[in-house]
C-alpha positions in Angstrom: 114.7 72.8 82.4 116.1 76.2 82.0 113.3 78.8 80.7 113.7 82.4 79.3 114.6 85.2 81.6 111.6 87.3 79.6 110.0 85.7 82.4 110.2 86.2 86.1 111.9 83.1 88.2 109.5 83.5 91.0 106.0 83.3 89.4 104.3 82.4 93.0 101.0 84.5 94.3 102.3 87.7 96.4 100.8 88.0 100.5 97.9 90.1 98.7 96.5 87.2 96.2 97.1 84.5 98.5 95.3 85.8 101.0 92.6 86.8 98.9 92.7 83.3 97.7 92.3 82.2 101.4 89.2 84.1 101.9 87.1 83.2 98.8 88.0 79.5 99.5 86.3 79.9 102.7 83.1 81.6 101.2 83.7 85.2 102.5 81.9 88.1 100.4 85.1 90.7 99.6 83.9 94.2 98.5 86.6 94.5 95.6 87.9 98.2 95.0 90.3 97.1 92.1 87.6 95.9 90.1 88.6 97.3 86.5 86.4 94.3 84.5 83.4 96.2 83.4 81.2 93.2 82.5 81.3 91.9 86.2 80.7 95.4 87.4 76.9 95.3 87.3 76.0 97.0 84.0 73.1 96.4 81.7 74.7 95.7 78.6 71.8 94.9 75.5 71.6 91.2 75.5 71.9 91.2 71.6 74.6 93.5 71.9 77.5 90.7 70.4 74.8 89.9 67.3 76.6 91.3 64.6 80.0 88.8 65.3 77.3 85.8 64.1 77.4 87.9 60.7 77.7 84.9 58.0 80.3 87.2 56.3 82.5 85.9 59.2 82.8 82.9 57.6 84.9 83.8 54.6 88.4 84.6 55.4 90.2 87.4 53.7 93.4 88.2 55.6 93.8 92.3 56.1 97.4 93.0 57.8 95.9 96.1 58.7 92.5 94.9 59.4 89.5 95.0 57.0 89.1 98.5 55.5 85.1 98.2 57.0 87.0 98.2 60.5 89.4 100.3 59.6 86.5 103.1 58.5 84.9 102.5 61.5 87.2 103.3 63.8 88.0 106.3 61.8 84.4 107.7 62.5 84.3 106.7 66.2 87.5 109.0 66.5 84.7 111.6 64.4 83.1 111.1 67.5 86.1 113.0 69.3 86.6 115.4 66.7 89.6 113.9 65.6 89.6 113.4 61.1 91.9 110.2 61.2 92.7 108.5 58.0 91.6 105.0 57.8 95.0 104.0 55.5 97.0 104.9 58.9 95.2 102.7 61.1 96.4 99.2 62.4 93.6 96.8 63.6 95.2 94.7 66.3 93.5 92.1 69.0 94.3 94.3 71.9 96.2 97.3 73.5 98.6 95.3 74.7 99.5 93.5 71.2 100.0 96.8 70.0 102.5 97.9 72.4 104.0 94.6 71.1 103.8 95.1 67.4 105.4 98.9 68.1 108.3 97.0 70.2 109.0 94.8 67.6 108.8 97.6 64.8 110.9 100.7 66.8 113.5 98.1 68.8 116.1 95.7 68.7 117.1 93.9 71.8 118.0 95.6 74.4 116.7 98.6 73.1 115.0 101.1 76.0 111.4 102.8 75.9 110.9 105.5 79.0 107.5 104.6 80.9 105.9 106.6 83.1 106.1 106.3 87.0 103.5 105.9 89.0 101.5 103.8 86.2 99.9 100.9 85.1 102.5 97.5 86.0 102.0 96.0 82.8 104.7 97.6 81.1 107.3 95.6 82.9 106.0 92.6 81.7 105.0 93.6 78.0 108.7 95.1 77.9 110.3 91.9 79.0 108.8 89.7 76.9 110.2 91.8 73.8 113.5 92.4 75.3 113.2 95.4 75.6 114.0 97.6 78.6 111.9 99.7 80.3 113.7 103.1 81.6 110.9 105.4 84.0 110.3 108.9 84.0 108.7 110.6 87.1 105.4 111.8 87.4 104.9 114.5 89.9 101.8 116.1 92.0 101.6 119.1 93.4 97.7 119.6 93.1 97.4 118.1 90.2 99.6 115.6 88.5 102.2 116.5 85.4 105.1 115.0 83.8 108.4 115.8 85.5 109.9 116.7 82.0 113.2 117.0 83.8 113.6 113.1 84.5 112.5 112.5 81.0 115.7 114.5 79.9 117.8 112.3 81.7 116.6 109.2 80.9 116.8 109.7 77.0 120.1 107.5 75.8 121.5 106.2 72.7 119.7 103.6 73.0 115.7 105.1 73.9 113.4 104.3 70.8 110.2 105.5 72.0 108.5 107.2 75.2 105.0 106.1 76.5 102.2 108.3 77.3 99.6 106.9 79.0 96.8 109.8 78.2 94.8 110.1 80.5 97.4 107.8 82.8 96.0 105.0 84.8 96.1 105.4 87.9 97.1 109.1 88.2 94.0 110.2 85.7 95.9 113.4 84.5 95.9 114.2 80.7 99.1 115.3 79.0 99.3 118.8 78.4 99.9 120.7 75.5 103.0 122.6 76.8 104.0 118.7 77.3 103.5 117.3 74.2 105.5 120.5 72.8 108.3 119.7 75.2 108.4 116.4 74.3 108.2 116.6 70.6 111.4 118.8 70.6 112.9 115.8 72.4 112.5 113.6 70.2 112.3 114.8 67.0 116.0 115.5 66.5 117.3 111.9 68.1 114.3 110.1 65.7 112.6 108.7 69.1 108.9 107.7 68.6 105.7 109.0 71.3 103.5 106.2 72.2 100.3 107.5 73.4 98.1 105.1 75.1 94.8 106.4 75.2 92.3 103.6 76.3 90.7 106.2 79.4 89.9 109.2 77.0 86.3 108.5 77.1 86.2 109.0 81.0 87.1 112.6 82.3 85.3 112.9 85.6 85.0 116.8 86.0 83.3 119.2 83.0 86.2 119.6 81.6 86.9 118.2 78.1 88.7 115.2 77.1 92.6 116.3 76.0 92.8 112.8 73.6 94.5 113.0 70.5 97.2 115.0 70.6 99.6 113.4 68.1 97.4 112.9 65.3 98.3 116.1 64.1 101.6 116.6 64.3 104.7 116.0 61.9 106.7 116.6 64.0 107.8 113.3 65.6 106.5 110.0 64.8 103.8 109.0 66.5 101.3 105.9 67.5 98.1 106.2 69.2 96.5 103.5 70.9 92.8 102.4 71.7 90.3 99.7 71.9 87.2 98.7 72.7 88.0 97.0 76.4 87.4 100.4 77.5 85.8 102.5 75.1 82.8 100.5 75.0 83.1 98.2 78.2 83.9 95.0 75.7 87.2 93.5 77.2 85.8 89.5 75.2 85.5 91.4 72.0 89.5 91.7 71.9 89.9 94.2 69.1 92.2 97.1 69.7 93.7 99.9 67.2 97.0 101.8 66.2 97.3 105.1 64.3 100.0 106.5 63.1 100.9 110.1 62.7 103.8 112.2 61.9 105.8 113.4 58.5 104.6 111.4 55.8 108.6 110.0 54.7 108.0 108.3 58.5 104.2 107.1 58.7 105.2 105.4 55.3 108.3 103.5 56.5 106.4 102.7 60.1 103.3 101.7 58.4 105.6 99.4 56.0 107.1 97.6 58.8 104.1 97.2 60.6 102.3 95.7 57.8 105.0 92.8 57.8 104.6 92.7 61.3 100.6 92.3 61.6 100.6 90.3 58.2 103.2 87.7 60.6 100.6 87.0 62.9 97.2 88.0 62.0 95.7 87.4 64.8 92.6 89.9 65.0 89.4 87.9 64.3 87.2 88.3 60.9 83.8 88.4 63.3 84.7 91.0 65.3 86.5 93.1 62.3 82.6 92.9 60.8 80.9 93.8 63.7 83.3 97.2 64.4 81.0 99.1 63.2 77.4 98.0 65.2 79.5 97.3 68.0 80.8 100.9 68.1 77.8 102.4 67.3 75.6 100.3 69.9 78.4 100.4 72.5 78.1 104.1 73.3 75.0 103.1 76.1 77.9 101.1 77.6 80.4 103.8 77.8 77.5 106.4 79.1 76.8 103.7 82.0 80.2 103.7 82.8 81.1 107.5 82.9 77.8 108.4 85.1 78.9 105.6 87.4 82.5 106.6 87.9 82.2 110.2 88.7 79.2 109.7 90.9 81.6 107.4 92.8 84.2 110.3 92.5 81.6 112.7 93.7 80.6 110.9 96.2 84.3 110.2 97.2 85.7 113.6 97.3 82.8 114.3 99.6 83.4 111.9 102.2 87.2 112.5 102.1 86.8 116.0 102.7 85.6 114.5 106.1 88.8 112.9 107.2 91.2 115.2 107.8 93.9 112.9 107.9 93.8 111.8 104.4 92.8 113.0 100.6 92.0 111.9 97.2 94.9 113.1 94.9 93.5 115.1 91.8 92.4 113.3 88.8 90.7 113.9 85.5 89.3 110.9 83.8 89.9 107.5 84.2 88.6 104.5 86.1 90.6 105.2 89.5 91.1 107.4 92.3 94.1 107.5 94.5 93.4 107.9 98.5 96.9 109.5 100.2 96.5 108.3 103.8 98.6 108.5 107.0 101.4 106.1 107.2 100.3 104.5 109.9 102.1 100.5 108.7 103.1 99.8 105.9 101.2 99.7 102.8 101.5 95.9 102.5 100.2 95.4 105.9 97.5 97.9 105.6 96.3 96.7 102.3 96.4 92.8 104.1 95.1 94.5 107.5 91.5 96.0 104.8 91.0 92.6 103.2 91.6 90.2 106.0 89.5 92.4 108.7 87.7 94.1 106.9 86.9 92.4 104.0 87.8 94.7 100.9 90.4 94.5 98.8 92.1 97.7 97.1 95.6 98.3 95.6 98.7 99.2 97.5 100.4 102.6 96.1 103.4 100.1 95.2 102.1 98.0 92.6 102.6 101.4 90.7 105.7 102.8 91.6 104.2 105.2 94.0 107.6 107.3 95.2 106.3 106.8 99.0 103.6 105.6 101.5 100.9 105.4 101.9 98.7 105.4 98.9 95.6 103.0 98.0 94.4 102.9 94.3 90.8 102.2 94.1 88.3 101.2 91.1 85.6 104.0 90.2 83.6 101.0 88.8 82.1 99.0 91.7 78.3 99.5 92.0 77.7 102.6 94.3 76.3 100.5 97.2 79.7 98.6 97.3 81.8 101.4 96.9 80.4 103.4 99.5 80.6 100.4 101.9 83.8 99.6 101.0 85.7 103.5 101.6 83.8 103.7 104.8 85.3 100.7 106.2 88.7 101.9 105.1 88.0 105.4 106.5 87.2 104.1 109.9 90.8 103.1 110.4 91.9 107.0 109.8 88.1 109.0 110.7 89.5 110.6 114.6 85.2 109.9 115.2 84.9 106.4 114.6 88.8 104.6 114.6 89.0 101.6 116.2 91.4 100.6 118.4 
């Protein structure tokens, strides 16, 4: 049987999975650093928190393209919450993040069309391009104390052919916001070759320093059409209550034509459940104790993490501002394929090899701010011992 290339050929576990496989068969306890399900992470979410989806309202059906206008208010006051006025009339109710990046592919691209990503980030944008058909062209990233777009590769990797560019704000795994001087740069981009910004911005409740959260900056502008995602898998900790957003943003001759084709779109499918469109509201309201949990838990864990690098020399935890990850830089010792293998096979934790997000070079391990403190703490120090000059093994 001959199946769509929007699929990979090989679909088999990598070394990393089946070796993790190998372990929990066998009934060892892995400390797991890439953790980034926040209802196995240990927090105490209300027990009558999911109420409000038993709402006997749920049981009329009243298809909404965009969602019901209740949800559609409501998440126009949780963006309030960020000092952001949104108007409900430009928002898109979809079942996840990911759906949206699918709906915008379908309404910005033909086949074969190209979107820019940005590299290092999150892998999922090979996959949710492929399945579209659409081709996935990177920009660079770059650190030099802090991370920032490399505006430069962006440039070059515009073509006839680009539709959109995707911000990940704050990026995941690199935590930086986009700048303003950024979003400037890349407005004059794309404003004249009618390319869309896509900003993605499911981490912009978690900076991890004092400094503010930088979300939101395409709501305002007319600029250059623009689409700015969320949901409340990470704004709330609620991955099972699968309801995401889009707004749209730009000069009104645009938002009108976008929002016209993304009606059709959303009306094709309608996929977003009436339960969960009632229970926006509660669920956004009550959620916040969730989203507190989770910030004091991450940067405690990025406290305590920047302390104990600051300990071994030989490595260093690359500057971030929000998020749910840090990113350890470490000698380049092996490979990181052999070093990741070398931690969850001897050691018994299990973090993220730099590759898996277009890291440039080696060695870089991505770990997950949300593991209970204990675990974390247990988990870096047995990956430090392999690099601390006091306590390496041979």
């Amino acid at each position: 049987m001959k199946f769509s290339t929007r699929l990979p050929a090989n679909l088999g576990p990598n070394r990393l999975s089946a070796s993790l496989a190998t372990l929990r068969a066998a009934g060892r306890h892995v400390i797991d650093l890439t953790e980034s399900n926040p209802t196995r992470a240990g927090f105490a979410y209300p027990p009558d928190l999911l109420a409000p989806m038993g709402d006997p309202r749920g049981l009329l059906y009243r298809p909404e393209p965009f969602g019901l206008p209740a949800a559609r208010r409501a998440i126009a006051s949780d963006f309030e919450r960020r000092g952001h006025g949104v108007d409900p009339d430009r928002i898109a109710v979809t079942a996840s993040t990911s759906e949206a990046y699918s709906l915008l592919f379908k309404v910005l691209c033909d086949p074969g069309d190209e979107v820019l990503v940005p590299r290092p980030s999150y892998p999922l944008f090979e996959h949710l391009t492929r399945l579209d058909a659409v081709t996935a062209v990177p920009y660079d990233l770059e650190y030099h104390g802090s991370w920032s777009i490399d505006v430069g590769t962006v440039a070059a990797a515009l073509s006839e052919r680009t539709r959109a560019i995707l911000l990940v704000n704050p990026n995941n795994p690199t935590g930086n916001f986009v700048s303003r001087g950024e979003v400037e740069h890349l407005a004059d981009l794309c404003g004249g070759r009618q390319v869309a910004l896509i900003a993605d911005e499911v981490f912009a409740d978690y900076p991890l320093h004092d400094q503010p959260s930088r979300a939101g900056p395409l709501l305002t502008r007319t600029d250059v059409l623009g689409f700015t995602l969320g949901g409340l898998s990470k704004s709330i900790g609620l991955p099972q209550a699968k309801l995401g957003w889009i707004v749209v943003s730009g000069d009104h001759h645009q938002v009108q034509g976008a929002l016209a084709r993304l009606e059709l779109a959303c009306d094709t499918y309608l996929s977003v459940s009436t339960p969960v469109q009632i229970a926006a509201a509660g669920l956004l309201e009550r959620g916040g104790v969730i989203r507190e949990q989770i910030r004091e838990r991450i940067v405690a864990n990025c406290g305590w993490l920047i302390s104990r690098m600051a300990s071994t020399p030989a490595g260093s935890v690359l500057r971030s501002d929000a998020g749910w990850h840090a990113v350890l830089q470490l000698p380049s010792l092996t490979s990181e394929e052999d070093l990741v293998l070398r931690l969850l096979q001897e050691d018994e934790v299990l973090v993220h090899p730099g590759y898996f997000f277009d890291f440039p070079s080696e060695s870089f391990l991505v770990v997950s701010l949300l593991a209970p403190p204990a675990s974390f703490r247990d988990g870096i120090s047995r990956i430090l011992r392999h690099f601390d000059c006091s306590t390496a093994r041979p």
